[in-house]
N, C-alpha and C positions, 0 to 999 in steps of 0.2 A: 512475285512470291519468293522466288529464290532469294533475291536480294536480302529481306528480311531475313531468310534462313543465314545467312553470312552473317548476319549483323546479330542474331542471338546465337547460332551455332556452338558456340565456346560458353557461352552462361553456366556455367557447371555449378550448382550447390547455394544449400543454406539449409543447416541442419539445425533446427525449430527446437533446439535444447533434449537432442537425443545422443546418445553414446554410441559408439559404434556397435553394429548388428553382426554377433557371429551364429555359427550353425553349430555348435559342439563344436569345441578344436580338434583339429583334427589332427591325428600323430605327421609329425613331417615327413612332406615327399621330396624323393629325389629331383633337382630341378635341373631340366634341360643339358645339356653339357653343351649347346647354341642357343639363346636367348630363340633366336628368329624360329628356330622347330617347336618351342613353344605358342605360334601363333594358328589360329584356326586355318583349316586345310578345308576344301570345297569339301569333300566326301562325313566330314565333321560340323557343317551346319546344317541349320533345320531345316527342311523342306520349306521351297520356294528362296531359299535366301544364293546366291553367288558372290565369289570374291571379286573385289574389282582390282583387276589384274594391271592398272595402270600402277594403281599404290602398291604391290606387292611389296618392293623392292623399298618404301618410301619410310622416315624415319615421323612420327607423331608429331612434329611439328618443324624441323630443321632450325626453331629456333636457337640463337648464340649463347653459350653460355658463357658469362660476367663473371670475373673472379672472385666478384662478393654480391652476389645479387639480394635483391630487397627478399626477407625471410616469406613465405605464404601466411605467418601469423601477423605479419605488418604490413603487409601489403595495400594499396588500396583499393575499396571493393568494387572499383570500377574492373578491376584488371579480372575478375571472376569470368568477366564476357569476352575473354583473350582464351583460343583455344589454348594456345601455350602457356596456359598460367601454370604448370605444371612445369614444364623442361623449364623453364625462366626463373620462375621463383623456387624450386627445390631440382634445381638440374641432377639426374641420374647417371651412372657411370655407362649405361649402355639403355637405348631408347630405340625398340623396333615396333611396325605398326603394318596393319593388312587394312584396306577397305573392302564394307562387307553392305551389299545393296538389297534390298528385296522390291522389284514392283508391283503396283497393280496388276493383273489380269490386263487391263485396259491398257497398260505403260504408263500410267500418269505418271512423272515425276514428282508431283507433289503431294502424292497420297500414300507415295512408297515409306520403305524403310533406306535410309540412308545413313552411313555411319562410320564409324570403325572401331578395332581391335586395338589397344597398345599394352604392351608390354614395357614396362620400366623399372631395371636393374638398378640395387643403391648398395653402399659399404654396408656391413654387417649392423644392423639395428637402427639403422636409417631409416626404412622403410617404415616400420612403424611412429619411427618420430613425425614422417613426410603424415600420415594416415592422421594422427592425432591433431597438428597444424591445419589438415583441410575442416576438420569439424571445429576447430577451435576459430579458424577463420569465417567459416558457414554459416556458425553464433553467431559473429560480431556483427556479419551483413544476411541475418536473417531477411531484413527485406530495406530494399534498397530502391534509388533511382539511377538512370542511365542516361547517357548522353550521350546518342549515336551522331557518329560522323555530317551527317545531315541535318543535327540541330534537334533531331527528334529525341524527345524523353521519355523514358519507358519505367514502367514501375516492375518490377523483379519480386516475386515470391519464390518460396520453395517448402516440401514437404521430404521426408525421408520413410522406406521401407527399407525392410529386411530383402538381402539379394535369395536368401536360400540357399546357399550353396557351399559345402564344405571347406571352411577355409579358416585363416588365422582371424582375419577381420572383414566384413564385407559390408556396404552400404547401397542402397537403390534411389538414387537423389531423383527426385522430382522437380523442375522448373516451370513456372511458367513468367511468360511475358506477357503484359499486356502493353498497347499500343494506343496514342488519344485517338477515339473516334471509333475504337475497332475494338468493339466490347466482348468479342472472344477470343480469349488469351490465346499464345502460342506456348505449345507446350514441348517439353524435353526429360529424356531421361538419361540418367549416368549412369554407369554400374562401375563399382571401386572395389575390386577384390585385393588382400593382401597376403600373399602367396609366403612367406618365408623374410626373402629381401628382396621379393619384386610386385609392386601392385600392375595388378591387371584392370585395364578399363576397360569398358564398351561404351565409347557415346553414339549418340544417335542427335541426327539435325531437327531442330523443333520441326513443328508445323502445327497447324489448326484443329485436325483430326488426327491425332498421334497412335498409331498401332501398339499395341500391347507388345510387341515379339522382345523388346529390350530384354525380359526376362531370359526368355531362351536364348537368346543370343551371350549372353551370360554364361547362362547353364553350360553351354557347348562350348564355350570357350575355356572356364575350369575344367571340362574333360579333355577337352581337346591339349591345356600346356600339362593337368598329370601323368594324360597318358605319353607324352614328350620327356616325361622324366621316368617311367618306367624300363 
């Protein structure tokens, strides 16, 4: 079960000819004066959720950044199922990130919440260019096929909601995966906030029974980097 979660984990998006979803813009906040105080703190997420103190310190993907990397608007839409497709195709000037877990009652690892936090800094009016590229790219690969490392092809849908939550630009991307033979998809959620000149993400790793918390885990993370800039 894990295994598949690695191999769609990064699947991030395909926005089904929708525009970006704001909440009312909101007047501009002060941002952080550290990116990293910006990032969810235990005492700021929701009941039942902890930080995974391994990744505290850990950047969103430690991928290399290319002096001219392929743009996220040309990209190929294989590369959507690359958690990095963000540092790699639109590299940031500064990329911090928290893991943030929630289990069963039970411990099952595969029924939990599993995920993380990132934050990513860009030059001035960057960010929005970055925000407009992922739904431009989203379109292209509204639905697509994959070809995992084991030969396996997978068919890739996606849906988009509104995140809620006060901000410049926000999205709630929906994936799922399906699998041959395995007629219930796996499913995932994104959350893509666009704060100023830094979008905030929350992904979460698919799985079969996908918990609703992505929302909140959102919610508390936009309070969590405002209140970091008050």
């Amino acid at each position: 079960m894990r295994t598949r979660h690695r191999a769609v984990v990064g699947i991030v998006l395909a926005v089904l000819g929708v525009s970006a979803c704001t909440v009312g813009k909101e007047a501009p906040a002060p941002a952080p004066r550290s990116l990293r105080e910006g990032l969810l703190t235990q005492d700021r997420l929701p009941p039942g959720f902890t930080l995974d103190t391994a990744d505290v310190n850990s950047t969103t993907t430690g991928a290399r950044h290319t002096p001219s990397p392929v743009p996220i608007a040309s990209m190929p839409c294989s590369e959507l199922s690359v958690n990095s497709f963000m540092t790699t195709h639109a590299p940031p000037l500064e990329d911090v990130a928290v893991g943030v877990t929630r289990r069963t009652p039970d411990g099952d690892e595969d029924m939990g919440w599993f995920g993380q936090e990132a934050l990513d800094r860009y030059a001035p009016g960057r960010a929005a260019e970055v925000m407009e590229a992922i739904r431009g790219a989203a379109k292209r690969c509204a639905s697509f096929t994959d070809t995992l490392e084991s030969g396996t092809t997978t068919q890739e849908t996606a849906s988009v909601t509104a995140a809620d939550v006060p901000a410049d630009e926000s999205l709630l991307l929906h994936l799922t995966s399906t699998f041959p033979k395995d007629p219930k998809p796996f499913e995932k959620v994104t959350g893509f906030v666009r704060k100023g000149d830094v979008i905030l993400m929350v992904q979460h790793a698919s799985d079969q029974k996908p918990p609703t918390d992505t929302r909140q885990v959102v919610a508390a993370a936009v309070k969590a980097y405002r209140a970091a800039g008050s």
